[in-house]
Backbone bond lengths (Angstrom), bond angles and torsions (degrees), N, CA, C in turn:
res aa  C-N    CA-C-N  psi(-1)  N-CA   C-N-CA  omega(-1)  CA-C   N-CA-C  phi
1 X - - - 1.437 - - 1.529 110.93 -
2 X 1.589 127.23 -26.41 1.217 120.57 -151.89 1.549 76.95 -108.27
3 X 1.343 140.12 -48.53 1.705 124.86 154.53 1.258 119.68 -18.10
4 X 1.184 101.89 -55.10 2.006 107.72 -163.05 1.653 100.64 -68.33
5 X 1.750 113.49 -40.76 1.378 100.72 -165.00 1.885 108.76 -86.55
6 X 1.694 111.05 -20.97 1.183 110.71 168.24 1.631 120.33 -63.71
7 X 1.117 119.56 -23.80 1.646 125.98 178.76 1.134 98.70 -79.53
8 X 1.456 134.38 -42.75 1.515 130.66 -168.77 1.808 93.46 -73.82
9 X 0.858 131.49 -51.78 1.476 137.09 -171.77 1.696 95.88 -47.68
10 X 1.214 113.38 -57.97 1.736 127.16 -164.99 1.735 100.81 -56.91
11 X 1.467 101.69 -38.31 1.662 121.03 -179.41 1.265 102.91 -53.85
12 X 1.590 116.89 -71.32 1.346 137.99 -172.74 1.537 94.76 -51.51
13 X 1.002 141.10 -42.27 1.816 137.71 -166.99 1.032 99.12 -76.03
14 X 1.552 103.20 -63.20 1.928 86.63 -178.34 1.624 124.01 -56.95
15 X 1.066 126.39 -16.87 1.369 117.21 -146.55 1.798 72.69 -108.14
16 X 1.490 152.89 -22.44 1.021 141.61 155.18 1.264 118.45 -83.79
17 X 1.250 137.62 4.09 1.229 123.82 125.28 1.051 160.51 -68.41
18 X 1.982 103.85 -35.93 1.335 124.22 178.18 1.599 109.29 -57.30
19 X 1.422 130.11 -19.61 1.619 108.54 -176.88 1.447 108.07 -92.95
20 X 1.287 130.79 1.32 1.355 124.88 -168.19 1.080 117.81 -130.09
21 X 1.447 123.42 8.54 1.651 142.01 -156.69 1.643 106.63 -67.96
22 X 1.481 98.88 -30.41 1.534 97.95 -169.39 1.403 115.06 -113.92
23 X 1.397 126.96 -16.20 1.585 141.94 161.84 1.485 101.41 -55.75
24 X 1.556 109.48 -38.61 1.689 98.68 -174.26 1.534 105.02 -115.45
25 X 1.871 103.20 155.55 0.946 104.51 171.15 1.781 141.15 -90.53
26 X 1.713 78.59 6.00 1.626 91.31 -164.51 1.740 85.56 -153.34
27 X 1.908 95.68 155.26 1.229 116.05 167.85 1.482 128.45 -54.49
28 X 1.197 124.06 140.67 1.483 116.50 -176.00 1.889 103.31 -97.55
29 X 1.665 92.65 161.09 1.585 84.53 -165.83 1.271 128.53 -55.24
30 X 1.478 84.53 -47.40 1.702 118.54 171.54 1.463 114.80 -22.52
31 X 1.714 105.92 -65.22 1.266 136.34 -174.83 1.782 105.37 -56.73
32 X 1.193 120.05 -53.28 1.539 116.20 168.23 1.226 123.96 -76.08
33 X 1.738 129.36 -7.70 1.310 144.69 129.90 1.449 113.04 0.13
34 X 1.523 95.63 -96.77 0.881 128.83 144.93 1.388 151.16 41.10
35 X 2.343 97.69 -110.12 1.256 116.48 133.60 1.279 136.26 -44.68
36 X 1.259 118.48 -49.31 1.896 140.20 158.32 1.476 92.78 -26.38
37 X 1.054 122.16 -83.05 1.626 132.36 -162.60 1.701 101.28 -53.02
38 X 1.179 113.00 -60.82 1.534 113.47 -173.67 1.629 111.56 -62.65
39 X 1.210 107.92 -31.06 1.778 109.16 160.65 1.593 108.41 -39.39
40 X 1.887 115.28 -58.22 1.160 124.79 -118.16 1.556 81.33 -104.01
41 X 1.080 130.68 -16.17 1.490 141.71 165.09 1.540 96.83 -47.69
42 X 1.548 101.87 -67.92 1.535 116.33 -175.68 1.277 145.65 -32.90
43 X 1.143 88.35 -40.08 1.244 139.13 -156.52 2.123 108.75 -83.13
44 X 1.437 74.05 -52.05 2.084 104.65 173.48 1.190 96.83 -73.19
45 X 1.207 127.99 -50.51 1.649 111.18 -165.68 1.389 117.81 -83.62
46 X 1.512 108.05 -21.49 1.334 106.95 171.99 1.797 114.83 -46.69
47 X 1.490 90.47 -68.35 1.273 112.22 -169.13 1.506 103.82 -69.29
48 X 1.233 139.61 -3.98 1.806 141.95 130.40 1.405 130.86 -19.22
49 X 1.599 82.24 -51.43 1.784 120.67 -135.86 2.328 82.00 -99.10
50 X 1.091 91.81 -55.47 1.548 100.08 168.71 1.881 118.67 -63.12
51 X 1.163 108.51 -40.35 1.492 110.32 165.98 1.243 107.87 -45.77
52 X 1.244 109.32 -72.15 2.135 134.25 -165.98 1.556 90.30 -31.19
53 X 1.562 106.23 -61.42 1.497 113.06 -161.37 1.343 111.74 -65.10
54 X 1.093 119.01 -58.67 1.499 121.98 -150.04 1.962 109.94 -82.32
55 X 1.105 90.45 -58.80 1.409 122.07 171.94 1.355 106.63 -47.02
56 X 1.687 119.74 -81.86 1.731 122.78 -161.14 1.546 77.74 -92.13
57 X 0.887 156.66 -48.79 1.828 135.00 -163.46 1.244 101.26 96.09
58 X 1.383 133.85 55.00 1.197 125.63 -175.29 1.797 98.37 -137.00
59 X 1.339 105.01 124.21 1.549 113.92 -162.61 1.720 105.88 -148.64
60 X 1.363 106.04 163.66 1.160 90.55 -175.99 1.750 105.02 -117.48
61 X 1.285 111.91 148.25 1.833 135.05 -123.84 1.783 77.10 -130.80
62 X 1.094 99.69 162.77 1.480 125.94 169.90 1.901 119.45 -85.71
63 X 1.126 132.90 -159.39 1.199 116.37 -172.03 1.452 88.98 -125.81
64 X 1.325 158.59 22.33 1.046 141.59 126.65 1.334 127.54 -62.75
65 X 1.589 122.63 142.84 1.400 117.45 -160.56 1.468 116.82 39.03
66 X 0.847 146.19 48.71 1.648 142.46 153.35 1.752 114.61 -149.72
67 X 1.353 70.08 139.46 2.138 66.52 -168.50 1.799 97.66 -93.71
68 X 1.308 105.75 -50.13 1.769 108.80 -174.29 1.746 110.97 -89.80
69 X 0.877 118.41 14.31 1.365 111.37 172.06 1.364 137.80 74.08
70 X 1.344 105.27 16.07 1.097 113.01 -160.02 1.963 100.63 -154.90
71 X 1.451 123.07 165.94 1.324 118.04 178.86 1.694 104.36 -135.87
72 X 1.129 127.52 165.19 1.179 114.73 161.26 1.923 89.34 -141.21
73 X 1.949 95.16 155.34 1.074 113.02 160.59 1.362 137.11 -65.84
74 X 1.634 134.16 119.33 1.680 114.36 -165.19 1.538 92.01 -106.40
């Protein structure tokens, strides 16, 4: 989810950047707003995405021996 809304954010930047890229000489605040935020999305899910794993032991396994795809640490 925090992928889906950081790519849409990256979407939204470019597509408010691409018409004005060359009229201006510099970034608008807004516009690094923005990026900042869609980093900070990134940023969260990484370190989510690193919790899940490391922390709860939950990874994703091959299809031998596992029925749901997934393992957890006891």
């Amino acid at each position: 989810m925090l992928n889906a809304a950081a790519a849409a954010l990256f979407a939204i930047g470019y597509a408010w950047r691409a018409g004005d890229h060359v009229a201006l000489d510099k970034t608008r605040w807004g516009q690094l707003a923005l990026s900042a935020i869609a980093v900070a999305f990134l940023l969260a899910a990484t370190w989510l995405g690193g919790k899940l794993t490391y922390y709860h032991g939950i990874r994703v396994t091959g299809q031998a021996g596992h029925q749901d795809g997934a393992s957890c640490r006891r």
